[in-house]
N, CA, C and O atoms as a DFTB+ gen file, in Angstrom:
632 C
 N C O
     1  1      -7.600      42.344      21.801
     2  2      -8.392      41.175      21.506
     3  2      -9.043      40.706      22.810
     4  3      -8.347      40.622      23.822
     5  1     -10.405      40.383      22.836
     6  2     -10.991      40.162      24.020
     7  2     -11.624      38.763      23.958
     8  3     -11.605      38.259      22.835
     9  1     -12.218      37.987      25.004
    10  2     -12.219      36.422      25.293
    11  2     -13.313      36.337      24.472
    12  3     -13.155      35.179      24.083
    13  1     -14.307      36.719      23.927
    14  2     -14.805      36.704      22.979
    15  2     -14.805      36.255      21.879
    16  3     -15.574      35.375      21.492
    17  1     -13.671      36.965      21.013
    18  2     -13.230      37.215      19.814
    19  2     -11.908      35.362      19.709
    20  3     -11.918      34.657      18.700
    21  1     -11.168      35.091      20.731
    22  2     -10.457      34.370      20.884
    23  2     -11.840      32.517      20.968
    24  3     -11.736      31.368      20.539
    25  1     -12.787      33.194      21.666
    26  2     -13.750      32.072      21.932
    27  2     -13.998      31.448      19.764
    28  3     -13.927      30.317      19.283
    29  1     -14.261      32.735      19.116
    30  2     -14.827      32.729      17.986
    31  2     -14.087      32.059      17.045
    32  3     -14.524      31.446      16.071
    33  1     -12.170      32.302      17.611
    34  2     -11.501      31.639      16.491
    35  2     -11.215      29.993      17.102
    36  3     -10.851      29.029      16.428
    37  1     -11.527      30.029      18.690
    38  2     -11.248      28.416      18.522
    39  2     -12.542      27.522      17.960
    40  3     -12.370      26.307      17.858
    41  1     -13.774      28.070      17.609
    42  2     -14.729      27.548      17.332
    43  2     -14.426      27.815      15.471
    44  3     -15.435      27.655      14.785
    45  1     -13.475      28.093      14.915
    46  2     -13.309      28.440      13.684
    47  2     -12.688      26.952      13.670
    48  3     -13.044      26.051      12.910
    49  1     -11.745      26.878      14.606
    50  2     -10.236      25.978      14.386
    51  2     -11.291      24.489      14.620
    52  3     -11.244      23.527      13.853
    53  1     -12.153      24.567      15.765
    54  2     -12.841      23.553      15.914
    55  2     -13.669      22.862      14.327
    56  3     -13.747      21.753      13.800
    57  1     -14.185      24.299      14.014
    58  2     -15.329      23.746      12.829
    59  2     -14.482      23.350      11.219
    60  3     -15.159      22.718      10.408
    61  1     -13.434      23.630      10.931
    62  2     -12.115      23.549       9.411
    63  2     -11.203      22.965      10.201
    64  3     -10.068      23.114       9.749
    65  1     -11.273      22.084      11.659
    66  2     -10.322      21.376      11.896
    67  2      -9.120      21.512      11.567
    68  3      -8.479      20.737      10.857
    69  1      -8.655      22.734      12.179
    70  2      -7.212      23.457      12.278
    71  2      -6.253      23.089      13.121
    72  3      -6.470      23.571      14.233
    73  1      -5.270      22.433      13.077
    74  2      -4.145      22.218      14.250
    75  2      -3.842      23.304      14.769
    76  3      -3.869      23.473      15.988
    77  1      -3.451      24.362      13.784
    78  2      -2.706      25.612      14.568
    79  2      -3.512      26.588      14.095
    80  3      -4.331      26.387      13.198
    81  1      -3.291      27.978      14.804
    82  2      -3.709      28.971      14.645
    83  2      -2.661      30.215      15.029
    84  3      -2.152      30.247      16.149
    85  1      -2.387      31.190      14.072
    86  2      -1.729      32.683      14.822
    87  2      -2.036      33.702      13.993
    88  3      -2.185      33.611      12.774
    89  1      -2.161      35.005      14.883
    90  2      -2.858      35.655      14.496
    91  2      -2.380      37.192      15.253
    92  3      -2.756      37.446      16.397
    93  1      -1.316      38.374      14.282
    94  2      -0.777      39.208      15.134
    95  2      -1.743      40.283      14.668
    96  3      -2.359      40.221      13.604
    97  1      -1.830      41.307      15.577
    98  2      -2.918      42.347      15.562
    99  2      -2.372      43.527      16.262
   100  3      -2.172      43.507      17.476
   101  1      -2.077      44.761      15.373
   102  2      -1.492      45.847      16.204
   103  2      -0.012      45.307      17.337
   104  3       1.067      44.833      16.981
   105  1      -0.502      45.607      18.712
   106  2       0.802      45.251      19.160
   107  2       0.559      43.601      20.137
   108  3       1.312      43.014      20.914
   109  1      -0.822      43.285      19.642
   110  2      -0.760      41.641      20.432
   111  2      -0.256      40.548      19.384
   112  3       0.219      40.843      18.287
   113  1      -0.410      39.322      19.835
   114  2      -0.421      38.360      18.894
   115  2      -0.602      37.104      19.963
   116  3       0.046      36.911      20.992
   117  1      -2.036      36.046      19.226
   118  2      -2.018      34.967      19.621
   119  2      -1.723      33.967      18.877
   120  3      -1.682      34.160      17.662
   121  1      -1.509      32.956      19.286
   122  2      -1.125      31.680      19.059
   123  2      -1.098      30.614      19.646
   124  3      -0.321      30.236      20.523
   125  1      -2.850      29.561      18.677
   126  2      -3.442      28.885      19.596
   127  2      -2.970      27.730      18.511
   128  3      -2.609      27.874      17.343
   129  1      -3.131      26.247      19.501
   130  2      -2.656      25.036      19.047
   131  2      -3.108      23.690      19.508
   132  3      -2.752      23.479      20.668
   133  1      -3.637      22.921      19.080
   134  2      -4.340      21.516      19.573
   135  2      -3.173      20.695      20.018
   136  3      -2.065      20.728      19.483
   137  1      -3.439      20.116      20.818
   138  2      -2.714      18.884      21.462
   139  2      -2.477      18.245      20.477
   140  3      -3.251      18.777      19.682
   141  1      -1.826      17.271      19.785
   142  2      -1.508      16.059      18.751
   143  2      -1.172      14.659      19.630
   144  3      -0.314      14.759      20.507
   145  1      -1.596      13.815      19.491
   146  2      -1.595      12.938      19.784
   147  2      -0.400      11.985      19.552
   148  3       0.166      11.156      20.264
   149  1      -0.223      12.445      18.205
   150  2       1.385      11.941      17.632
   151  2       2.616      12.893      17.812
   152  3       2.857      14.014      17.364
   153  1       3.193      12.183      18.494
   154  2       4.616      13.312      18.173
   155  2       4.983      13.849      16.915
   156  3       5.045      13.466      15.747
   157  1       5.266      15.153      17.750
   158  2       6.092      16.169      16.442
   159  2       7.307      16.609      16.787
   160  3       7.559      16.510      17.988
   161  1       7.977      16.976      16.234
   162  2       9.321      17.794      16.036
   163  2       9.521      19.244      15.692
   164  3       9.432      19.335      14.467
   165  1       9.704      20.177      16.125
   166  2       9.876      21.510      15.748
   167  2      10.776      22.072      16.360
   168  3      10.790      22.269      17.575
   169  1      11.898      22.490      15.300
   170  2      13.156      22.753      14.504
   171  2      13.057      24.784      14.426
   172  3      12.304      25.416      13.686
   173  1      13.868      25.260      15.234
   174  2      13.879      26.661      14.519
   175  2      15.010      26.785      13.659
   176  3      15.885      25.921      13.697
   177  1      15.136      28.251      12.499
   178  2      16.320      28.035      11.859
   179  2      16.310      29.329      11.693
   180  3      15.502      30.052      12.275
   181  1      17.007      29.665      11.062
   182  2      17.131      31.733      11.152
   183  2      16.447      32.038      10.176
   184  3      16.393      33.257      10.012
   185  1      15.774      31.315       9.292
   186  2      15.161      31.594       7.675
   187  2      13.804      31.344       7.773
   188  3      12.875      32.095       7.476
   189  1      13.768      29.930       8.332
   190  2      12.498      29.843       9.149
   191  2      12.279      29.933      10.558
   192  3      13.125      29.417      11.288
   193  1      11.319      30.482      11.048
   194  2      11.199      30.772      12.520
   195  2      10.713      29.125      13.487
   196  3      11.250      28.578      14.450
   197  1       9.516      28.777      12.686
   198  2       9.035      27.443      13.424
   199  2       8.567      26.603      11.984
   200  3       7.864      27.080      11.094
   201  1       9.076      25.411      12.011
   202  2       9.299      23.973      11.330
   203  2       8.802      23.064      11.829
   204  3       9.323      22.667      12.871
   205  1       7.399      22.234      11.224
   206  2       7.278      21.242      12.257
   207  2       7.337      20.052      11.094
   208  3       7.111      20.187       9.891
   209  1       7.666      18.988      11.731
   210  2       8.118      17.837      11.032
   211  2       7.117      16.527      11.662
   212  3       7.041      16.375      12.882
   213  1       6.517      15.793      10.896
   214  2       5.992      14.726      11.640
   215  2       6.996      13.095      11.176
   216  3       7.555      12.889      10.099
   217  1       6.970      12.606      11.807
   218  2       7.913      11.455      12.080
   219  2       7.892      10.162      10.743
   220  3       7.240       9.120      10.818
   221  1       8.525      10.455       9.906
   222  2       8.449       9.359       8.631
   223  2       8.010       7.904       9.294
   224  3       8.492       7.269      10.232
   225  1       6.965       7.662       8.469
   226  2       6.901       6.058       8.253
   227  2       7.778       5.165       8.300
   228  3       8.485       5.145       7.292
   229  1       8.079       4.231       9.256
   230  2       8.569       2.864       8.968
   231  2       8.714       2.577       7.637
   232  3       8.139       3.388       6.911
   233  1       9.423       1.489       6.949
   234  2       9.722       1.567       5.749
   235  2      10.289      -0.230       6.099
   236  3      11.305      -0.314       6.789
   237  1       9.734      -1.364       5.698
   238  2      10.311      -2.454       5.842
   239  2      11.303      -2.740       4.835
   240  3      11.113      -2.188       3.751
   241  1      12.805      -3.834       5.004
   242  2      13.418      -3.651       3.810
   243  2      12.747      -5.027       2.828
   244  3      12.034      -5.955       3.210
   245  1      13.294      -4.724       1.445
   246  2      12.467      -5.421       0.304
   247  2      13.307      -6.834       0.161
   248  3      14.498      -7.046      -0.067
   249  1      12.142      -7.745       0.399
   250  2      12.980      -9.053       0.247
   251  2      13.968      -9.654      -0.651
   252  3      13.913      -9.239      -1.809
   253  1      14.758     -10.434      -0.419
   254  2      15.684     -10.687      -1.528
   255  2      14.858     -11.445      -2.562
   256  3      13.961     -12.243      -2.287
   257  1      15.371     -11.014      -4.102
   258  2      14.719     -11.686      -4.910
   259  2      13.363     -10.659      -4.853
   260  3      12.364     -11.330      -4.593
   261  1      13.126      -9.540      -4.987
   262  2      12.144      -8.763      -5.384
   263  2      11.462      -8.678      -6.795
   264  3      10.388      -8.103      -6.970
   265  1      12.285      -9.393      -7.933
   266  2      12.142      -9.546      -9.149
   267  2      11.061     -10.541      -9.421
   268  3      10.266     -10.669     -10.352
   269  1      11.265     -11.161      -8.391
   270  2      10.644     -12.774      -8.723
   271  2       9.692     -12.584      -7.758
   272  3       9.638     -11.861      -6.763
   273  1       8.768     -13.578      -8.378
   274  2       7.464     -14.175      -7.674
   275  2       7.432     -14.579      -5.857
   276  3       7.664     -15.707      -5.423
   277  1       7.150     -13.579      -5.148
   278  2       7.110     -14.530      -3.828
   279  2       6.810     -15.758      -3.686
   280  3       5.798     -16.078      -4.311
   281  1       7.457     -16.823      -2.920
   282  2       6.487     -18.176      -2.746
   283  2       6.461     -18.097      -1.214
   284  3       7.462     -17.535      -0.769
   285  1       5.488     -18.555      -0.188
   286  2       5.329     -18.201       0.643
   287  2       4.205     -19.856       1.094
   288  3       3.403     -20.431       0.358
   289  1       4.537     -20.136       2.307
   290  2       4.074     -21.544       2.935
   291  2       2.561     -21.211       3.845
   292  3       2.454     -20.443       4.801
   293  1       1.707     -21.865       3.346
   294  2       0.700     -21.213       4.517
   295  2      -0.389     -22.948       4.954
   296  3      -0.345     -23.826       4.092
   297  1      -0.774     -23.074       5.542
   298  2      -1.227     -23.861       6.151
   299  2      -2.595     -23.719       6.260
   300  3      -2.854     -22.976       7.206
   301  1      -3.664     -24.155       5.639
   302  2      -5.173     -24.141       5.485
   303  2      -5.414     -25.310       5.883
   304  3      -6.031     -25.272       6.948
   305  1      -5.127     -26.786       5.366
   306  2      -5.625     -27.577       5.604
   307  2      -4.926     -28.381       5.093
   308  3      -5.114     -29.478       5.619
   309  1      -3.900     -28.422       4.006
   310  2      -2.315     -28.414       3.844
   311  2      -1.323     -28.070       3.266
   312  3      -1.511     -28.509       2.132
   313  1      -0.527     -27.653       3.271
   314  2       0.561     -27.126       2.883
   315  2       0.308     -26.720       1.375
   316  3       0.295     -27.477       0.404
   317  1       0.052     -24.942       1.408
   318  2       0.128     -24.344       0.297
   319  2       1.590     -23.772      -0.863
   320  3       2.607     -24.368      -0.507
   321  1       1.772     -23.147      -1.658
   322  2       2.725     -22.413      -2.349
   323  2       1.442     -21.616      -2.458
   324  3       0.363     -21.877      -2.990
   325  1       2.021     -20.264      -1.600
   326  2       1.191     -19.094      -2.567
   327  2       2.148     -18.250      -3.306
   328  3       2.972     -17.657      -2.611
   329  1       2.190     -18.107      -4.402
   330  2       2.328     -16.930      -5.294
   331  2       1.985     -15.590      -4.743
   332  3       0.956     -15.442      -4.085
   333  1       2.799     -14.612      -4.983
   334  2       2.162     -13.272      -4.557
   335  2       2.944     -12.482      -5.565
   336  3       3.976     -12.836      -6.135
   337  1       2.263     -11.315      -5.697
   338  2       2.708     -10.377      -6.919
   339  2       4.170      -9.524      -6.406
   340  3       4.301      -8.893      -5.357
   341  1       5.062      -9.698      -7.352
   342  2       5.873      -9.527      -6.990
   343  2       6.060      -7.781      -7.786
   344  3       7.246      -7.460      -7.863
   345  1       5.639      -7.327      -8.021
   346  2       5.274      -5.506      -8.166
   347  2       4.127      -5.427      -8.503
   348  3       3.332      -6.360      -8.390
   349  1       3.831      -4.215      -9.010
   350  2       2.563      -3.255      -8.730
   351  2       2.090      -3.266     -10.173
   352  3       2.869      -3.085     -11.109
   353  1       0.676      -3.504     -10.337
   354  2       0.128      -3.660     -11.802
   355  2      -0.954      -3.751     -11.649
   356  3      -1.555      -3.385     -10.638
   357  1      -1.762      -4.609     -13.297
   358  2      -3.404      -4.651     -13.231
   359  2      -2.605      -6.163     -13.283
   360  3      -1.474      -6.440     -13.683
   361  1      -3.801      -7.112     -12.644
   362  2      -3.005      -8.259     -12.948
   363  2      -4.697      -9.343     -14.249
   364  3      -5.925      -9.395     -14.327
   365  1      -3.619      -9.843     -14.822
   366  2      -4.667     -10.329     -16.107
   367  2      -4.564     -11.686     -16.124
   368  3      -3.472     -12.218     -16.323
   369  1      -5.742     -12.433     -15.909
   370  2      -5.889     -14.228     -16.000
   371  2      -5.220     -15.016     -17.524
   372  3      -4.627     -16.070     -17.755
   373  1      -5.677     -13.894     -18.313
   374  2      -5.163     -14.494     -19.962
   375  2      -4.313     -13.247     -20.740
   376  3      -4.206     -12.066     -20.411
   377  1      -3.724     -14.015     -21.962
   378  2      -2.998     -13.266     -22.735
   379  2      -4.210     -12.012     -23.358
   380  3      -3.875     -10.899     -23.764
   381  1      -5.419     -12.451     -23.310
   382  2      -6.148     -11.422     -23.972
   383  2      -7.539     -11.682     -23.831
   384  3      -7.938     -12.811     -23.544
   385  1      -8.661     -10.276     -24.096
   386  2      -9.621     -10.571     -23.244
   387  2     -10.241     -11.602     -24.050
   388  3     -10.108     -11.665     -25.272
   389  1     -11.068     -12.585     -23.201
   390  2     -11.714     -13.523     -24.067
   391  2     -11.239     -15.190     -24.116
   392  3     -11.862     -16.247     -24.208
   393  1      -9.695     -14.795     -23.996
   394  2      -9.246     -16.432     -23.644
   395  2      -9.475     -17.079     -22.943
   396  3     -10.456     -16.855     -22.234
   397  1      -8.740     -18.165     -22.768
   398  2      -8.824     -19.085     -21.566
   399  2      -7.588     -18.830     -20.846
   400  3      -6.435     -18.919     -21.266
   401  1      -8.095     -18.432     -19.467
   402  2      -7.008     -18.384     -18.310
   403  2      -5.609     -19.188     -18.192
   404  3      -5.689     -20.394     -17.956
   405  1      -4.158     -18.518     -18.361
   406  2      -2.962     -19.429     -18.325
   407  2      -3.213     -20.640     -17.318
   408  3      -2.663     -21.719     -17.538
   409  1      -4.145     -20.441     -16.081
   410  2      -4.523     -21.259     -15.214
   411  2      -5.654     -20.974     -14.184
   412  3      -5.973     -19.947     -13.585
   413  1      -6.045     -21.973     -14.186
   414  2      -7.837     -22.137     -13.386
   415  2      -7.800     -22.887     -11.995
   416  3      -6.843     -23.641     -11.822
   417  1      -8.635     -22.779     -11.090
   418  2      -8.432     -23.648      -9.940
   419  2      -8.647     -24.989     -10.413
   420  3      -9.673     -25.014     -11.094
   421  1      -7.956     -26.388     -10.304
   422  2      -8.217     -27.360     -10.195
   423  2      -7.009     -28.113     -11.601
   424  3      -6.740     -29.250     -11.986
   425  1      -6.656     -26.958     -11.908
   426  2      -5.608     -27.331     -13.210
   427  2      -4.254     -27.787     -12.549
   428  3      -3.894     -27.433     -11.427
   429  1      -3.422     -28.768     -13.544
   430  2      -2.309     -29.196     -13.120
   431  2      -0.923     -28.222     -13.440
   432  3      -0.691     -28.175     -14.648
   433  1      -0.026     -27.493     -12.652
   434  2       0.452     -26.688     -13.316
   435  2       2.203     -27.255     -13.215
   436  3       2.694     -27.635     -12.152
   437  1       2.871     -27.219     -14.366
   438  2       4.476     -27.265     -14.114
   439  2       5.280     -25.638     -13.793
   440  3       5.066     -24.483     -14.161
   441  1       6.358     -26.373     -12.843
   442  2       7.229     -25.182     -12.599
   443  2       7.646     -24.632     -13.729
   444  3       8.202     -25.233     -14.649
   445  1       7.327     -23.226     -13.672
   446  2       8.044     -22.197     -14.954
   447  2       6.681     -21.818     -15.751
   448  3       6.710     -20.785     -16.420
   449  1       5.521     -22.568     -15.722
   450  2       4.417     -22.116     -16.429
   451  2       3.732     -21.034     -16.015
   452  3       3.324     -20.917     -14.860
   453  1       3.558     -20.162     -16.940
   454  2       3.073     -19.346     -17.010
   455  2       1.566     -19.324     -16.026
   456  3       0.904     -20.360     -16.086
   457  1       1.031     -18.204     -15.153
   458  2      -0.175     -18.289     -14.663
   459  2      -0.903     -17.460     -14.362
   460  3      -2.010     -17.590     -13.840
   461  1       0.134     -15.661     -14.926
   462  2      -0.679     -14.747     -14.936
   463  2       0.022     -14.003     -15.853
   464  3       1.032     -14.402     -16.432
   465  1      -0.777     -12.333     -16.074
   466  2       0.435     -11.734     -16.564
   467  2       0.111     -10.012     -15.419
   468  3      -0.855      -9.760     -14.700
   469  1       1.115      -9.334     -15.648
   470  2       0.890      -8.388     -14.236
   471  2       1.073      -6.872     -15.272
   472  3       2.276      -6.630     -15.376
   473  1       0.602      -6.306     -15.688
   474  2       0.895      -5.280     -16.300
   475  2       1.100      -3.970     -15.770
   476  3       0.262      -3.390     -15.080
   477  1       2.259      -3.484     -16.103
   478  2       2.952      -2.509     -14.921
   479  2       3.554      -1.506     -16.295
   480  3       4.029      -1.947     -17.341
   481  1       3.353       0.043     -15.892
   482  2       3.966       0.554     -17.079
   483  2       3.558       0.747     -18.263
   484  3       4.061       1.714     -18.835
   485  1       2.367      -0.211     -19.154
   486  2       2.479      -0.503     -20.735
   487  2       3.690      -2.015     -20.707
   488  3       4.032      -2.635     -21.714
   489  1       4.102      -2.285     -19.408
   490  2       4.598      -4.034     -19.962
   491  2       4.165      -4.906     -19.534
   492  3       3.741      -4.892     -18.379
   493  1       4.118      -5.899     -20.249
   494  2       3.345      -6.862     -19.577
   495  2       4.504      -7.861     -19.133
   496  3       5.403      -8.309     -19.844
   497  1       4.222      -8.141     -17.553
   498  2       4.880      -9.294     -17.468
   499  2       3.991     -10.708     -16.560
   500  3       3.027     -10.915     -15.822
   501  1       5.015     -11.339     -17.184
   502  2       4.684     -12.798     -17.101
   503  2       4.933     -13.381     -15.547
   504  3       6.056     -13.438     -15.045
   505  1       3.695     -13.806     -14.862
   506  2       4.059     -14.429     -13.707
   507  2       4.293     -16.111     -13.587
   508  3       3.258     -16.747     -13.790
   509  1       5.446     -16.886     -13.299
   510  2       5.251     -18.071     -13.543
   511  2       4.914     -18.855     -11.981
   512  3       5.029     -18.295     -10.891
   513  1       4.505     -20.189     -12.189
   514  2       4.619     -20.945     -11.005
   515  2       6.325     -21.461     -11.323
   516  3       7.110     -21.724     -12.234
   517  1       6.185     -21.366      -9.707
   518  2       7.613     -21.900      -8.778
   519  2       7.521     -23.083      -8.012
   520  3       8.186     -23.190      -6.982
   521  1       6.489     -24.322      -8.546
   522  2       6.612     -25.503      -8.137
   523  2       5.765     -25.981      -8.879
   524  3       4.900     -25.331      -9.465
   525  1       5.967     -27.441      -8.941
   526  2       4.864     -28.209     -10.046
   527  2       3.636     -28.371      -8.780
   528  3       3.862     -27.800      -7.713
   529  1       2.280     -29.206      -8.954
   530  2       1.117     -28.648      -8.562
   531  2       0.228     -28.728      -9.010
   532  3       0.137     -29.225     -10.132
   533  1      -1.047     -28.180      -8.192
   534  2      -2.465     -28.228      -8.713
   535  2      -2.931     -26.811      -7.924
   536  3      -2.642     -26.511      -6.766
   537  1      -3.809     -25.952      -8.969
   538  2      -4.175     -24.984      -8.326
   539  2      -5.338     -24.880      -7.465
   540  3      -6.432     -25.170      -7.949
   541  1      -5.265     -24.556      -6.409
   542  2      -6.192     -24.808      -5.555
   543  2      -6.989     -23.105      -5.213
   544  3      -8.086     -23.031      -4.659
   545  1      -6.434     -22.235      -5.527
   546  2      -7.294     -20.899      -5.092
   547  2      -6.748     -19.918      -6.279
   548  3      -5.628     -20.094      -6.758
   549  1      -7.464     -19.056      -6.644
   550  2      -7.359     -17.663      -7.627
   551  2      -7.744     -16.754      -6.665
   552  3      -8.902     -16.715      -6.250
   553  1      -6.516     -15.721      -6.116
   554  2      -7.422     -14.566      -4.737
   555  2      -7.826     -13.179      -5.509
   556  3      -8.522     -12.231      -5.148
   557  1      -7.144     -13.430      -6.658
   558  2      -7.577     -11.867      -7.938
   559  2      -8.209     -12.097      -8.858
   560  3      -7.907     -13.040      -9.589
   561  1      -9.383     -11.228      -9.127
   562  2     -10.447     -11.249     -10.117
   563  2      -9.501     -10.250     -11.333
   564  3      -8.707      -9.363     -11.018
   565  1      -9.875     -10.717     -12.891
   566  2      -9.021     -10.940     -13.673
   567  2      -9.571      -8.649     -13.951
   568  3     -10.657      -8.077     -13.847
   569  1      -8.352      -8.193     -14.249
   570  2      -8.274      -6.572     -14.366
   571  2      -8.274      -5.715     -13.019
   572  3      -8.349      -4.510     -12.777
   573  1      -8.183      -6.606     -12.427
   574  2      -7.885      -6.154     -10.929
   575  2      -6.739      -5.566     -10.649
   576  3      -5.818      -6.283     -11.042
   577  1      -6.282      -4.379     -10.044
   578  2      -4.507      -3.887      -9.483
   579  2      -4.592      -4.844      -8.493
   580  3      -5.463      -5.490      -7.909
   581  1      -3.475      -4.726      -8.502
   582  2      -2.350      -5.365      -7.512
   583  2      -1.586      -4.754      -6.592
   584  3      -1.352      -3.604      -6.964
   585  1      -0.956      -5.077      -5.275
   586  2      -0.222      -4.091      -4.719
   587  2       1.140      -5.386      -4.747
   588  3       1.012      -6.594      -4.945
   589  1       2.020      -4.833      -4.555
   590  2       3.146      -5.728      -4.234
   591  2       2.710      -6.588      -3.089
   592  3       2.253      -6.212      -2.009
   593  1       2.968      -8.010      -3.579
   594  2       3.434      -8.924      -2.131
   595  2       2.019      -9.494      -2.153
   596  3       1.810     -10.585      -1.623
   597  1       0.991      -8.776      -2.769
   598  2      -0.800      -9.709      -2.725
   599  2      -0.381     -10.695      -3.078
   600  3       0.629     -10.939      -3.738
   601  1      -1.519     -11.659      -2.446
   602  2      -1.368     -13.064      -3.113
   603  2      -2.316     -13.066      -3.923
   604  3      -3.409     -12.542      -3.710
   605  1      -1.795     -14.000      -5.516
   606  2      -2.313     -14.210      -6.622
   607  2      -3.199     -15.592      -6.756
   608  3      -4.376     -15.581      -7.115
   609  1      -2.465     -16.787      -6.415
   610  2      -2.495     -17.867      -6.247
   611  2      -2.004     -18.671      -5.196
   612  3      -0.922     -18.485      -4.639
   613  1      -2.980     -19.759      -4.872
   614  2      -2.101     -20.557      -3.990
   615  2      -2.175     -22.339      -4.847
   616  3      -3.159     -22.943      -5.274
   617  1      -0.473     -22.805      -4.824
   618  2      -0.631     -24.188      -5.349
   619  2      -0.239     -24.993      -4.527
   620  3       0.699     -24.874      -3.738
   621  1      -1.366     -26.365      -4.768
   622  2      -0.914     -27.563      -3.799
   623  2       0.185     -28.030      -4.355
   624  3       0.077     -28.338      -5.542
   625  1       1.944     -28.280      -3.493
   626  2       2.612     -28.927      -4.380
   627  2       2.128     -30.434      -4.768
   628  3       1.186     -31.030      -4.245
   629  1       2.845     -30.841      -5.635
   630  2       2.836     -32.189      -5.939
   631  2       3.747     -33.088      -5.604
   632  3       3.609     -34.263      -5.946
């Protein structure tokens, strides 16, 4: 194999953005490889020769009370309750399309009332407020997903 032929495959690796490259031929063999920026790990084993492993994600742990509705304090101009979705869904303003929203900005809401519903699965569940209140913000447009922990609502307590 001549500097040539080696020029041709790093311009291969360059152009399909290849980390690695090897390549045995008669009695040579190369084996070319980009710098990584992130650490790696590579593990030999008798079954496998070279293993490379990149470093798992962080993983934060899940707050207590994961079932339930986050309430969470935030400070705009004064003292909010935001609601945040407490799992992963489409989240829906009303029981069905066409109604009127369980709740609207400027509505008075009691603790335990209903104010969204989060549909996860084929179930629908029910998000309630966790303080009595007035709603002051809607941050999800109604058929929208959700990720865990978004905020849904924020209420002024009362």
């Amino acid at each position: 194999m001549d500097l040539d032929e080696i020029k041709q495959i790093l311009e291969l690796m360059r152009e399909h953005d290849l980390a690695e490259f090897e390549l045995e031929r008669d009695s040579s063999k190369v084996k070319l490889r980009k710098q990584s920026t992130t650490p790696q790990f590579v593990a030999a084993a008798p079954s496998v020769p070279h293993v490379t492993y990149a470093p798992a994600p962080a993983v934060a742990p899940l707050p207590a009370g994961a079932g339930e509705p986050v309430l969470t304090s935030a400070s705009e101009d004064v003292d909010l309750a935001i609601i945040k979705a407490p799992i992963v869904g489409t989240f829906y303003r009303s029981s069905e399309p066409g109604a009127r929203p369980f709740a609207d900005v400027g509505d008075q809401v009691r603790k335990g009332q209903v104010l969204c519903i989060i549909e996860a699965m084929k179930l629908m569940n029910e998000i309630n407020a966790e303080c009595d209140g007035e709603v002051v913000k809607v941050y999800v447009e109604n058929g929208q997903a959700v990720q865990y922990g978004e905020r849904l609502f924020a209420v002024k307590p009362a």
